[in-house]
Jmol script that loads the backbone (N, CA, C; Angstrom):
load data "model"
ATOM      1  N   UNK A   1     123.641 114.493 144.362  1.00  0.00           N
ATOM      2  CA  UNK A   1     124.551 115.557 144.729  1.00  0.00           C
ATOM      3  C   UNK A   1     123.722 116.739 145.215  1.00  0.00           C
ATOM      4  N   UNK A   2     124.053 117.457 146.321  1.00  0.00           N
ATOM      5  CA  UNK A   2     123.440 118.204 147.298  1.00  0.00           C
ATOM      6  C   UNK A   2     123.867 119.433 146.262  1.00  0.00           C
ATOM      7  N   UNK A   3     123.508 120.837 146.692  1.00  0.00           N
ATOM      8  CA  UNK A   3     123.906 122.077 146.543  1.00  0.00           C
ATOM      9  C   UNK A   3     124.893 122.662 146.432  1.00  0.00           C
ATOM     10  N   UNK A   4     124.767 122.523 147.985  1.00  0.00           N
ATOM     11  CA  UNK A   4     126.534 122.498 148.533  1.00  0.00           C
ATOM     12  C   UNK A   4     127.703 121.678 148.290  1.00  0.00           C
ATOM     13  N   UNK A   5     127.047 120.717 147.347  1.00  0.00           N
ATOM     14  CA  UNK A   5     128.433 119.650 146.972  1.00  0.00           C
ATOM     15  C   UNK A   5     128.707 120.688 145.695  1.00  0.00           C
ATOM     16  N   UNK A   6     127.199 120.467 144.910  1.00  0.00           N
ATOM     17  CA  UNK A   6     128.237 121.212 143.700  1.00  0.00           C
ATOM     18  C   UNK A   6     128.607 122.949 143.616  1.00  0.00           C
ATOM     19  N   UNK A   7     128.262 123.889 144.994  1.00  0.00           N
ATOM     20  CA  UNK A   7     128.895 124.531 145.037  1.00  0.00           C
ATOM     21  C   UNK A   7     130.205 124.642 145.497  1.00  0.00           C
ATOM     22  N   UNK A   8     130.753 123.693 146.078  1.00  0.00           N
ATOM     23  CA  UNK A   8     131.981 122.955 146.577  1.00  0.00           C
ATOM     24  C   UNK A   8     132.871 123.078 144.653  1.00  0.00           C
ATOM     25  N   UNK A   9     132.262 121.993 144.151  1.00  0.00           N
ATOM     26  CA  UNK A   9     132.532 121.645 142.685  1.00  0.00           C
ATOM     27  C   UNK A   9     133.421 123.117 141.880  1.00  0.00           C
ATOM     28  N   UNK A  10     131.958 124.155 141.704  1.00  0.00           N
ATOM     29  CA  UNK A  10     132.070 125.141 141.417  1.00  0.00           C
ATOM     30  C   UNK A  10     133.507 126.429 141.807  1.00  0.00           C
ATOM     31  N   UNK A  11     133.481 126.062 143.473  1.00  0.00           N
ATOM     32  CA  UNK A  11     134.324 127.293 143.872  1.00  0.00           C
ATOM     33  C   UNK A  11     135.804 126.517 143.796  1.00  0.00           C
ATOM     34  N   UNK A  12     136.017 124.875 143.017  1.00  0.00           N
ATOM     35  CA  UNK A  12     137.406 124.671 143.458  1.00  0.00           C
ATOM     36  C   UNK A  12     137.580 124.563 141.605  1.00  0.00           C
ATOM     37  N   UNK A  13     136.672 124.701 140.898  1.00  0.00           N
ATOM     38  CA  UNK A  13     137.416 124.977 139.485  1.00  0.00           C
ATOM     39  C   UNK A  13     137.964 126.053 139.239  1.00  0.00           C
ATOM     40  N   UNK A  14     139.195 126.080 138.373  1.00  0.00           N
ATOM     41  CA  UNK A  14     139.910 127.324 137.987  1.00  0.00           C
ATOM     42  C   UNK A  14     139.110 127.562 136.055  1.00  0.00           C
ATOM     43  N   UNK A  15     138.946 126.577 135.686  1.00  0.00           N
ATOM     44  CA  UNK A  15     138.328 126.738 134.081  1.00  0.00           C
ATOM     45  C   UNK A  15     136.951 125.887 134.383  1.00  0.00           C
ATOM     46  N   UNK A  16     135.477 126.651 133.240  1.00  0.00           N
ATOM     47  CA  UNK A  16     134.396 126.264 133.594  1.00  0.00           C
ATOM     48  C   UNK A  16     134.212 126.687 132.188  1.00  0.00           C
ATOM     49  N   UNK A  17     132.955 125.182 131.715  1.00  0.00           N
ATOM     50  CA  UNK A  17     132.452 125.689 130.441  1.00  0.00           C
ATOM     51  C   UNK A  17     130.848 124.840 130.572  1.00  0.00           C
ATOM     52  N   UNK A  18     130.461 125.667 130.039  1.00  0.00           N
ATOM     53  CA  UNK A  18     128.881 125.447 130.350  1.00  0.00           C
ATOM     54  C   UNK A  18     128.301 125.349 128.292  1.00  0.00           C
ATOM     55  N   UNK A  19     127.963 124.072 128.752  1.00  0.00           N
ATOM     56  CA  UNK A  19     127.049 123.711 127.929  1.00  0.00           C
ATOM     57  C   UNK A  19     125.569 123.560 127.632  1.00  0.00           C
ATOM     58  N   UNK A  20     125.208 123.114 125.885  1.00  0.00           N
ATOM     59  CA  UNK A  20     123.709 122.726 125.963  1.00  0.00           C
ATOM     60  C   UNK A  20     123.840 122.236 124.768  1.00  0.00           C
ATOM     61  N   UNK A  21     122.433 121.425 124.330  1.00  0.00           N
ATOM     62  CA  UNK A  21     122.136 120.973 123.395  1.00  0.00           C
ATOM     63  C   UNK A  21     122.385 121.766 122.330  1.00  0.00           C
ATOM     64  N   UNK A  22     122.285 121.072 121.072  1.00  0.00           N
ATOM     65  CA  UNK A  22     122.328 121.423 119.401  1.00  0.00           C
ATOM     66  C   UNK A  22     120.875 122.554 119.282  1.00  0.00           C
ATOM     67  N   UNK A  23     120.664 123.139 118.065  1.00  0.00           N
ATOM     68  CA  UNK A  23     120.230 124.034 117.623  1.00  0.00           C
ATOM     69  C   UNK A  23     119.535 124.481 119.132  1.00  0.00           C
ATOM     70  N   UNK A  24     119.869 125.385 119.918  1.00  0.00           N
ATOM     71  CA  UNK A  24     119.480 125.533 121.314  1.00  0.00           C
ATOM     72  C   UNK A  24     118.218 126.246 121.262  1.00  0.00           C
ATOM     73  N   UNK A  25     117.156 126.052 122.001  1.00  0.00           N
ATOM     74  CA  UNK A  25     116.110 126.927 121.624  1.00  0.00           C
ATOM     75  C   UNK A  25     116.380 128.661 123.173  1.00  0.00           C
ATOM     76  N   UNK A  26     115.193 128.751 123.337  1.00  0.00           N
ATOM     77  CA  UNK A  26     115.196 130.387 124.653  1.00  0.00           C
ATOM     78  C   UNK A  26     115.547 129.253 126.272  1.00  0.00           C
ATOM     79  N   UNK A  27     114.816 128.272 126.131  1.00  0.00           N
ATOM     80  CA  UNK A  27     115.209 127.771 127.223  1.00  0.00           C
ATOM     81  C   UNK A  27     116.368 126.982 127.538  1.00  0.00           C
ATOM     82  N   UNK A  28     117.413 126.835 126.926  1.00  0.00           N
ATOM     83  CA  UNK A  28     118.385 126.431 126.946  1.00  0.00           C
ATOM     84  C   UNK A  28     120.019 127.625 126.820  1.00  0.00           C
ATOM     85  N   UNK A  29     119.437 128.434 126.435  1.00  0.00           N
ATOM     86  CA  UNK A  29     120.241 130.131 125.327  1.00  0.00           C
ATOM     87  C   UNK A  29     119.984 130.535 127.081  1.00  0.00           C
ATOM     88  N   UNK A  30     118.395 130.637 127.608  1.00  0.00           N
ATOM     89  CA  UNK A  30     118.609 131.609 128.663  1.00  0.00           C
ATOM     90  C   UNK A  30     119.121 130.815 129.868  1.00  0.00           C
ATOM     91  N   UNK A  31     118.712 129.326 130.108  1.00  0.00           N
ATOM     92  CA  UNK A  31     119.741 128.725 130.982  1.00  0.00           C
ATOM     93  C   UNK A  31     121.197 128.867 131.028  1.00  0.00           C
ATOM     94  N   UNK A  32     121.949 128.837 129.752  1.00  0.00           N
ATOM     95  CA  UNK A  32     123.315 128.772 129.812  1.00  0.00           C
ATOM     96  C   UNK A  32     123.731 129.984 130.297  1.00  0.00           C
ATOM     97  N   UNK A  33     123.211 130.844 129.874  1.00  0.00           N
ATOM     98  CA  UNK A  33     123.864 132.366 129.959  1.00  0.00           C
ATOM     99  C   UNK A  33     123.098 132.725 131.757  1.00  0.00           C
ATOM    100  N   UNK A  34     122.157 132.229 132.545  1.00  0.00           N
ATOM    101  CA  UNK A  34     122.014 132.617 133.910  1.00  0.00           C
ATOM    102  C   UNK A  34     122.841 131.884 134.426  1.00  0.00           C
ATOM    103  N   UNK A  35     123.418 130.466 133.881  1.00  0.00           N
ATOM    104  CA  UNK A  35     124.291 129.743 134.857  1.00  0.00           C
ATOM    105  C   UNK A  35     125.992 130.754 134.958  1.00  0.00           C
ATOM    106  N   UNK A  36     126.307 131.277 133.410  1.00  0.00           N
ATOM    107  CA  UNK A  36     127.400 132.074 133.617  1.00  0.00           C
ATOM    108  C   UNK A  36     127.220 133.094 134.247  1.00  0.00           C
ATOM    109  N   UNK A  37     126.340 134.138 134.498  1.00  0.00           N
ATOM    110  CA  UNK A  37     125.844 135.197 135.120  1.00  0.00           C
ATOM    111  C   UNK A  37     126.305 134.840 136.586  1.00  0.00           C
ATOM    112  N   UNK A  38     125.710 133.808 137.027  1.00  0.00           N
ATOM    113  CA  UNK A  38     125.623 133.007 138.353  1.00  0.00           C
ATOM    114  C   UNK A  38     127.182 132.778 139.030  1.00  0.00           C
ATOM    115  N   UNK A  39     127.721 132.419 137.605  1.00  0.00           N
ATOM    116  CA  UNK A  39     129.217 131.586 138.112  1.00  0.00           C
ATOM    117  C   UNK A  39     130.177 132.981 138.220  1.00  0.00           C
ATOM    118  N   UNK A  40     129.323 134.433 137.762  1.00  0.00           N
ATOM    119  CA  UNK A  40     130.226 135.313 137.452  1.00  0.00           C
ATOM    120  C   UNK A  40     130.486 136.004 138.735  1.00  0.00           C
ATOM    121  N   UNK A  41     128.992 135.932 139.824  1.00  0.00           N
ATOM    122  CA  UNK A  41     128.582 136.763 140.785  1.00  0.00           C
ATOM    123  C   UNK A  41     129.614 135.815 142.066  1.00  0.00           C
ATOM    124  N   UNK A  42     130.152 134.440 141.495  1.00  0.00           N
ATOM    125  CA  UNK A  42     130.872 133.437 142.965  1.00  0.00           C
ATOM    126  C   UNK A  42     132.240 133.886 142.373  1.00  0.00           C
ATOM    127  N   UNK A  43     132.744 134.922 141.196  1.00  0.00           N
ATOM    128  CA  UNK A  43     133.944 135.285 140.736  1.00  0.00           C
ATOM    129  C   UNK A  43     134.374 134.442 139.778  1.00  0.00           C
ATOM    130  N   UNK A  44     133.802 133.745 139.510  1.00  0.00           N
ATOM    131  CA  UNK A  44     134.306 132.489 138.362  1.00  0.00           C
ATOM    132  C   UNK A  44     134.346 132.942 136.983  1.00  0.00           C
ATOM    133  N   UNK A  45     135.130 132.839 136.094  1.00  0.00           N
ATOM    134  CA  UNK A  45     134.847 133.135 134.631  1.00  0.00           C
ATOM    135  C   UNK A  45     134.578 131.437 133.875  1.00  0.00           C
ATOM    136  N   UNK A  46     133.537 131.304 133.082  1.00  0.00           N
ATOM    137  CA  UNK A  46     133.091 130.518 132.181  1.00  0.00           C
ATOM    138  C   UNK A  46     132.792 130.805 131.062  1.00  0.00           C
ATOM    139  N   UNK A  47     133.226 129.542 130.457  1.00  0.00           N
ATOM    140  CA  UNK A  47     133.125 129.622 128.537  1.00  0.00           C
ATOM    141  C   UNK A  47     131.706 129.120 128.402  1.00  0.00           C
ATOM    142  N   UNK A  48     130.558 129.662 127.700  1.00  0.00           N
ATOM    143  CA  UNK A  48     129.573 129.284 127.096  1.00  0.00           C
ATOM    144  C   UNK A  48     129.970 128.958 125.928  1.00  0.00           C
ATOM    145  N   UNK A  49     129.780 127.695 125.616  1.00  0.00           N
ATOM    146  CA  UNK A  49     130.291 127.455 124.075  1.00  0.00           C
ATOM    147  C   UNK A  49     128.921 126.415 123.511  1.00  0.00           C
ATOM    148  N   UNK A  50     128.373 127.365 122.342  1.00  0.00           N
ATOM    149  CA  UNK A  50     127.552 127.162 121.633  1.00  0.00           C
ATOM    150  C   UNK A  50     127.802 127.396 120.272  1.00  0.00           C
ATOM    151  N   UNK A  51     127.862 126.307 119.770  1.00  0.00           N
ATOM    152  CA  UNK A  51     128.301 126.710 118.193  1.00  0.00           C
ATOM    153  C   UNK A  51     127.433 127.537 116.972  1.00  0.00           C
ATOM    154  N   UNK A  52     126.309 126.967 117.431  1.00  0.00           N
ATOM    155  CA  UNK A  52     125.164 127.435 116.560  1.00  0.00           C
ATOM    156  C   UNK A  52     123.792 127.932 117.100  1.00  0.00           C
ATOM    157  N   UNK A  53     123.180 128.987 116.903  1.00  0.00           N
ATOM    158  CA  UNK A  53     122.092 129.608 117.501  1.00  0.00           C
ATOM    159  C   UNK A  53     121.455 130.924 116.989  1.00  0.00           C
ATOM    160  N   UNK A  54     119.889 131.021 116.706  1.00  0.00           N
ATOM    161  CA  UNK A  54     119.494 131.791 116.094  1.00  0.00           C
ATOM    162  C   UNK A  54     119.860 133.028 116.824  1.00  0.00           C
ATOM    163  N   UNK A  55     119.707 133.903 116.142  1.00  0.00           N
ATOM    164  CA  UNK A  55     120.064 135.308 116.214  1.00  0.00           C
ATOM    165  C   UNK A  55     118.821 135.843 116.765  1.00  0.00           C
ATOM    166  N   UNK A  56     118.077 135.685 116.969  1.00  0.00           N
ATOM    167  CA  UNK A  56     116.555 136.329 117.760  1.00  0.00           C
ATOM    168  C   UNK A  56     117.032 136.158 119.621  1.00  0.00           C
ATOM    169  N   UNK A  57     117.928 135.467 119.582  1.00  0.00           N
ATOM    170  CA  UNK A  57     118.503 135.688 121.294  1.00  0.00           C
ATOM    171  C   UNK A  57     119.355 136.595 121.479  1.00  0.00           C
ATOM    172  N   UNK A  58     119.700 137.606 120.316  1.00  0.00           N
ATOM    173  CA  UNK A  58     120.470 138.800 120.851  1.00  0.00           C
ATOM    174  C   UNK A  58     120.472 139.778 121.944  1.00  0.00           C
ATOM    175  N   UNK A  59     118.998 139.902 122.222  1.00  0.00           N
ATOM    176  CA  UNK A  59     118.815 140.748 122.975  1.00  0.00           C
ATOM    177  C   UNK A  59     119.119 140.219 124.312  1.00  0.00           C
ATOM    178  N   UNK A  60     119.312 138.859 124.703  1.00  0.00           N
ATOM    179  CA  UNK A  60     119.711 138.452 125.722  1.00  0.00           C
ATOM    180  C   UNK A  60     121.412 138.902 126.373  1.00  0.00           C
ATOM    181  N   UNK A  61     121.402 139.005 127.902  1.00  0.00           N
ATOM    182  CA  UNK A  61     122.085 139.768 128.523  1.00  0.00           C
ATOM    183  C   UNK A  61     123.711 138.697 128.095  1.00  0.00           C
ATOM    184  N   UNK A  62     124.583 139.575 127.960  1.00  0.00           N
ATOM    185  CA  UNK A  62     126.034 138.266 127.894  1.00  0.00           C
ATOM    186  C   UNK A  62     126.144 137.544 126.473  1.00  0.00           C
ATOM    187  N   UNK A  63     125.353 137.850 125.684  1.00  0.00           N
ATOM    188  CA  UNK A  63     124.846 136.942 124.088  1.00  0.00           C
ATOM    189  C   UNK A  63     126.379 136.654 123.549  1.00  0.00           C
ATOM    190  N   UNK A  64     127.310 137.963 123.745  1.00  0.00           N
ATOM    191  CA  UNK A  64     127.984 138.508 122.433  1.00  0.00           C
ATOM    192  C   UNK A  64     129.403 137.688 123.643  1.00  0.00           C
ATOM    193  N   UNK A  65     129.024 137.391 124.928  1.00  0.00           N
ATOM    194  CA  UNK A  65     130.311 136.399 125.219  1.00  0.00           C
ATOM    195  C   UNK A  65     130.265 135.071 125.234  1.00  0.00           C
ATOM    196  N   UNK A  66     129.111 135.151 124.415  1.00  0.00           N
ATOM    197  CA  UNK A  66     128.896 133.325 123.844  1.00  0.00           C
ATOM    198  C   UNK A  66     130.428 132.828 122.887  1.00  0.00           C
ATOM    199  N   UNK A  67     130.803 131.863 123.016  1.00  0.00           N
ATOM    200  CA  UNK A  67     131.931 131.122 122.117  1.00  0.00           C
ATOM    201  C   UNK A  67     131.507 130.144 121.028  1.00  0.00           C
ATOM    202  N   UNK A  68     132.206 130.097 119.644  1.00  0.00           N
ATOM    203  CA  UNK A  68     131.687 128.755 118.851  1.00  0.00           C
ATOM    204  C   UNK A  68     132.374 127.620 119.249  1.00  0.00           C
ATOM    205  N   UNK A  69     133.615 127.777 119.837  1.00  0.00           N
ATOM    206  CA  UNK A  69     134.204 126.558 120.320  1.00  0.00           C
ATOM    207  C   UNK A  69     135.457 127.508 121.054  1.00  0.00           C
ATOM    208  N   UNK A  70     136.518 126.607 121.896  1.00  0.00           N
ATOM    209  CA  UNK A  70     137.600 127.033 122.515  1.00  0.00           C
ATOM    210  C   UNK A  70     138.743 126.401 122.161  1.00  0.00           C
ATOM    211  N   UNK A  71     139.884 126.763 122.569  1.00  0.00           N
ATOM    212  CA  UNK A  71     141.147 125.963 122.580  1.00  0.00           C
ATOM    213  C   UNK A  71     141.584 125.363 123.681  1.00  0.00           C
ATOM    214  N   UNK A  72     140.502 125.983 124.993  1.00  0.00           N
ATOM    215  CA  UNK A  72     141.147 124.340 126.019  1.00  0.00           C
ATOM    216  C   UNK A  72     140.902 123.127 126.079  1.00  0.00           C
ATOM    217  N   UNK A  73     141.676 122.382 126.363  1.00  0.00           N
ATOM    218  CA  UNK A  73     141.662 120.973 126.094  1.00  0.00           C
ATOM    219  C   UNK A  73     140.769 120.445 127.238  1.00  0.00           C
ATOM    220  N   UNK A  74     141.232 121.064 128.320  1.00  0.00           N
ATOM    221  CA  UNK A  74     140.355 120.082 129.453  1.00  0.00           C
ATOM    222  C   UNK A  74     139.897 120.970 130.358  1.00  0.00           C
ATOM    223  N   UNK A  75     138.671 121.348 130.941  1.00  0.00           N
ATOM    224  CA  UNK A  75     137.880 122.073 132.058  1.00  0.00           C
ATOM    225  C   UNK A  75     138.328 121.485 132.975  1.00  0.00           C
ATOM    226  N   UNK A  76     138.313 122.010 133.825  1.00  0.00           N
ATOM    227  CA  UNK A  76     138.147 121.478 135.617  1.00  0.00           C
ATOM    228  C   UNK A  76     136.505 121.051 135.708  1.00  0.00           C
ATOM    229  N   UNK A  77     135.470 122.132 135.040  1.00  0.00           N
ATOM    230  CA  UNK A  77     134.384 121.526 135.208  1.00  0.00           C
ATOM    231  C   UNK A  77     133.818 122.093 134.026  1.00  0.00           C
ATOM    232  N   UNK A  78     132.773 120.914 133.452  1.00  0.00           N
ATOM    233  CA  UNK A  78     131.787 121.371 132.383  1.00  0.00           C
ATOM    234  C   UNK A  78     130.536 121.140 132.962  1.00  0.00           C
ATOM    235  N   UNK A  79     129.375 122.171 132.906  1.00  0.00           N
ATOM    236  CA  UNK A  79     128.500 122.270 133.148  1.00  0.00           C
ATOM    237  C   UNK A  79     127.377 122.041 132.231  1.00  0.00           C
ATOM    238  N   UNK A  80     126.792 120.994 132.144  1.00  0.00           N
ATOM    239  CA  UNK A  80     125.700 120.959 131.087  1.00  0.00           C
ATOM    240  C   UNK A  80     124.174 121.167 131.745  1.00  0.00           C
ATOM    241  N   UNK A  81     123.444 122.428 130.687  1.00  0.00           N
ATOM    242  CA  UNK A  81     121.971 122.639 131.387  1.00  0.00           C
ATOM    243  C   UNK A  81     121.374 122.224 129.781  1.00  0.00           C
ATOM    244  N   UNK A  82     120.029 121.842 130.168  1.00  0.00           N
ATOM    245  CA  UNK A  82     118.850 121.706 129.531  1.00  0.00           C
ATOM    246  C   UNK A  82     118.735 120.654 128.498  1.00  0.00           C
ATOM    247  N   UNK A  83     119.505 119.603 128.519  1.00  0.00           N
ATOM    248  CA  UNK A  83     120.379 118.664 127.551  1.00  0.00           C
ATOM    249  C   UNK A  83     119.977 117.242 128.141  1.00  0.00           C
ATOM    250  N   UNK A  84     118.873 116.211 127.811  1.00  0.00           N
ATOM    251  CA  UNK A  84     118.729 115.167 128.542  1.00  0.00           C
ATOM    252  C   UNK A  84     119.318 113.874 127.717  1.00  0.00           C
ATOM    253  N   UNK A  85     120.043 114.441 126.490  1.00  0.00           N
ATOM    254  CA  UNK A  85     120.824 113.451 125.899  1.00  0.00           C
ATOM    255  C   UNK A  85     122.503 113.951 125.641  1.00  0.00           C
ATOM    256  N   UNK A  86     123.271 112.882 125.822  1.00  0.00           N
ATOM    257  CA  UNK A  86     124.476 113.376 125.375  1.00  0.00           C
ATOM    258  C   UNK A  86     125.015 113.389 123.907  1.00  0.00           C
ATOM    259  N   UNK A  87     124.394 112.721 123.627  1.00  0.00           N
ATOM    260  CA  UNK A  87     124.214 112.714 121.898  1.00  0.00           C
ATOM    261  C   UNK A  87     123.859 113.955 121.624  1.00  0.00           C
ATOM    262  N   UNK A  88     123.144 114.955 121.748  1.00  0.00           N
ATOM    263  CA  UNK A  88     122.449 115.905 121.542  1.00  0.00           C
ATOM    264  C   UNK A  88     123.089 117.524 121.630  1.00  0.00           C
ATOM    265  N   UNK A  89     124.140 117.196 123.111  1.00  0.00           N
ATOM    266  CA  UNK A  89     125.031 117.829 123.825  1.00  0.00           C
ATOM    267  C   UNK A  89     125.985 118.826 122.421  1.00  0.00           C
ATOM    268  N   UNK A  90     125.536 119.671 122.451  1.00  0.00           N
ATOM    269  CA  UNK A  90     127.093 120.170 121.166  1.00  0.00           C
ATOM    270  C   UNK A  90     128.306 120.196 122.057  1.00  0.00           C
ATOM    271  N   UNK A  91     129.312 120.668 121.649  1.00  0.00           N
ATOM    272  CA  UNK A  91     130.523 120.003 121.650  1.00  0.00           C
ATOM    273  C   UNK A  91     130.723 119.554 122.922  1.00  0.00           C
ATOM    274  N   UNK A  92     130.060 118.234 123.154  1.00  0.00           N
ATOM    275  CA  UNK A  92     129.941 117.302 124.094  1.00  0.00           C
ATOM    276  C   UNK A  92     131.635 117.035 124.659  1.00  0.00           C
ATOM    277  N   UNK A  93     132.473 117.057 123.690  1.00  0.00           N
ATOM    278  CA  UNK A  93     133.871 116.279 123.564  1.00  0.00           C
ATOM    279  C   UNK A  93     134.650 117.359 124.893  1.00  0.00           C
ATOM    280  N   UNK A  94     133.797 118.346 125.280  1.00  0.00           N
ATOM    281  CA  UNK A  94     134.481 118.965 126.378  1.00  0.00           C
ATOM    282  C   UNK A  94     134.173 118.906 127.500  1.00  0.00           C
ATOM    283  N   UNK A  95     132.648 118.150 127.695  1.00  0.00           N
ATOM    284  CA  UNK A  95     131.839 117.818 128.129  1.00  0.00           C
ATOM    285  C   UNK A  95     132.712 116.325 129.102  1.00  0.00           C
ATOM    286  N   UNK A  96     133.153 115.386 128.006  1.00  0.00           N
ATOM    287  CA  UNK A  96     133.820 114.184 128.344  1.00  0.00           C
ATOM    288  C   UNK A  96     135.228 114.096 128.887  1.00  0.00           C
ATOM    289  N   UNK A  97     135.345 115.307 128.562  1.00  0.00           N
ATOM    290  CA  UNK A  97     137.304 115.854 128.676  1.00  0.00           C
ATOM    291  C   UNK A  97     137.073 116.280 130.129  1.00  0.00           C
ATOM    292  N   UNK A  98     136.080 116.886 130.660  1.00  0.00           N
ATOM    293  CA  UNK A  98     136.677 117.923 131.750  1.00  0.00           C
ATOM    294  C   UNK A  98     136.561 116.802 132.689  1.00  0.00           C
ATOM    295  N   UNK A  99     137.494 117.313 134.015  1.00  0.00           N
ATOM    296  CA  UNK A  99     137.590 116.744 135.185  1.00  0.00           C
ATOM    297  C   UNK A  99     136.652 116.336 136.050  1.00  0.00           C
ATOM    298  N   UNK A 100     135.673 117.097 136.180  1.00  0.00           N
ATOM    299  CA  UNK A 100     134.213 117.153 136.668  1.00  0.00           C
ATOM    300  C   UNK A 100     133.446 117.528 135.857  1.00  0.00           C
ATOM    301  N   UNK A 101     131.965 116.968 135.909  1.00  0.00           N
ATOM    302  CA  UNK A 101     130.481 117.376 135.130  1.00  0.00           C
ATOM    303  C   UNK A 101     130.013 117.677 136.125  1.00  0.00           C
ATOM    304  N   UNK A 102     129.102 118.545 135.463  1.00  0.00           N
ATOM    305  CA  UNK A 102     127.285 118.701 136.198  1.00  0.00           C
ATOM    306  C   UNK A 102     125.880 118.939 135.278  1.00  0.00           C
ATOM    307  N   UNK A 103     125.289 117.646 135.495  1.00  0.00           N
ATOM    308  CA  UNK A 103     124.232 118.120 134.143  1.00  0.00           C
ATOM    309  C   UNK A 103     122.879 118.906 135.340  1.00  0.00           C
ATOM    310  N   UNK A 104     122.559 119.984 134.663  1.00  0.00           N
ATOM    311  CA  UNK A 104     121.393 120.536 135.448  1.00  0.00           C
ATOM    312  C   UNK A 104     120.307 120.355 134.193  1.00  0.00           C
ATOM    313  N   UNK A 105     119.234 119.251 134.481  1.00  0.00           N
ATOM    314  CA  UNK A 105     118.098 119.249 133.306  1.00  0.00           C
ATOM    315  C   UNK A 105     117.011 119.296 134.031  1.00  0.00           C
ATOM    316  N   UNK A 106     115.953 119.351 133.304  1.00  0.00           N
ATOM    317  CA  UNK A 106     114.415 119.413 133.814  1.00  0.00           C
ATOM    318  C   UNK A 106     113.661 118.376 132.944  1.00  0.00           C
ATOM    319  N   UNK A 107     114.234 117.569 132.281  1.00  0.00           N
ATOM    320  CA  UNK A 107     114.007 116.614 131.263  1.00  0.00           C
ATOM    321  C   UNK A 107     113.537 114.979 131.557  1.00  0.00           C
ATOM    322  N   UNK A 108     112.400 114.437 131.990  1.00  0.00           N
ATOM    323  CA  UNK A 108     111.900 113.341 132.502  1.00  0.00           C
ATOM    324  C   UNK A 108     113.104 112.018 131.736  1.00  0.00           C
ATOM    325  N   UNK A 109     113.185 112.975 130.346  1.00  0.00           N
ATOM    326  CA  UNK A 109     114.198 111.591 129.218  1.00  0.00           C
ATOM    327  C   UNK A 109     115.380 111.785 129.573  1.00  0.00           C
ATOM    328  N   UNK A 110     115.942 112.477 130.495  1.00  0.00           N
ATOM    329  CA  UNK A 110     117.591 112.292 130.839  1.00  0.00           C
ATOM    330  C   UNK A 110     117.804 110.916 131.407  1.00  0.00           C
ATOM    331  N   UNK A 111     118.748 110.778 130.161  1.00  0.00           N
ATOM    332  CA  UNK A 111     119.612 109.146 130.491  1.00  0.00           C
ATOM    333  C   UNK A 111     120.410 109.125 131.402  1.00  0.00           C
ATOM    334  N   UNK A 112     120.833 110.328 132.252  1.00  0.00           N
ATOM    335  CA  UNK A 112     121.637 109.781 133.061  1.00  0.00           C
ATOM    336  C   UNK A 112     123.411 110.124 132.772  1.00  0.00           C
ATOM    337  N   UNK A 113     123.420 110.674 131.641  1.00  0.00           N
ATOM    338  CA  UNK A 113     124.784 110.759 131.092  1.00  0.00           C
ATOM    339  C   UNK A 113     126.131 111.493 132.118  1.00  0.00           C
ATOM    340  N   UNK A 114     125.364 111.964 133.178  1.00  0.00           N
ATOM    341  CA  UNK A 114     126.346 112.792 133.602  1.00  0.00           C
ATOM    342  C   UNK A 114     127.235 111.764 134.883  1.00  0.00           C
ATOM    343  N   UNK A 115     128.260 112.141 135.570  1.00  0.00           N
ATOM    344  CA  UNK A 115     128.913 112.070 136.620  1.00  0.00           C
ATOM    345  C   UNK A 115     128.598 112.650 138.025  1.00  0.00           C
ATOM    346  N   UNK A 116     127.842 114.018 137.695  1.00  0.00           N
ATOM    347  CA  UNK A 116     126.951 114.341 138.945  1.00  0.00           C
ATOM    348  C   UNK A 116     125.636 114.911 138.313  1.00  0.00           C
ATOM    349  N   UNK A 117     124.286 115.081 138.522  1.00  0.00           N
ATOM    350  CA  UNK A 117     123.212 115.771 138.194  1.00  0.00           C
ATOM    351  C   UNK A 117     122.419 116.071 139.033  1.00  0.00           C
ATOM    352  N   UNK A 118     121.811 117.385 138.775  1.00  0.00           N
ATOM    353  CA  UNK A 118     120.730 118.288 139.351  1.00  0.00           C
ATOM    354  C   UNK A 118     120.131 118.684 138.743  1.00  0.00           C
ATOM    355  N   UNK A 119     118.507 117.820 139.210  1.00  0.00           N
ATOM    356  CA  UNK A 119     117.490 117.940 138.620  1.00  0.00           C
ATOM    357  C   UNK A 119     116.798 119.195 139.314  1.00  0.00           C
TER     358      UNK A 119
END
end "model"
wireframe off; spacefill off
backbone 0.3
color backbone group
């Protein structure tokens, strides 16, 4: 998937939730939160939903519109960064629900889990 496909992806969702792995470390905390930054500047609003995460990433920009979970049932698109397993994925189950994926990893061990990916 090209750029432009998944900015295609991006500008035709109305709900977006961006994911990452379990206990998330800086590179995953600061991926999620530049991809919402990103999705904020094309007008898009997205749910970062991270359930659990140390508190030493406060100082990061957007921290405090992080979510522990949501009440929508199904995204138009879930975005997963830094996550090369889906096992691993926290609340993956929105991950599997939404209409469209996009896994963005840098991870040689990504299985592949997604429907579209950008490496």
């Amino acid at each position: 998937m090209t750029l432009d496909e998944i900015l295609k992806e991006i500008k035709q969702a109305d709900t977006v939730a961006i994911l990452t792995h379990e206990s998330p470390d800086g590179d995953a905390m600061g991926s999620s939160l530049a991809v919402k930054l990103m999705l904020e500047e094309l007008g898009k609003q997205a749910d970062v939903i991270i359930p659990e995460y140390s508190r030493c990433f406060r100082f990061l920009p957007s921290i405090e519109q992080i979510k522990e979970d949501t009440f929508v049932s199904q995204y138009d698109l879930a975005i997963s960064v830094d996550c090369a397993n889906f096992k691993r994925l926290a609340k993956n189950e929105h991950f599997e629900n939404a209409k469209k994926t996009i896994v963005i990893d840098h991870h040689g061990s990504n299985n592949m889990y997604r429907r579209f990916k950008l490496c």
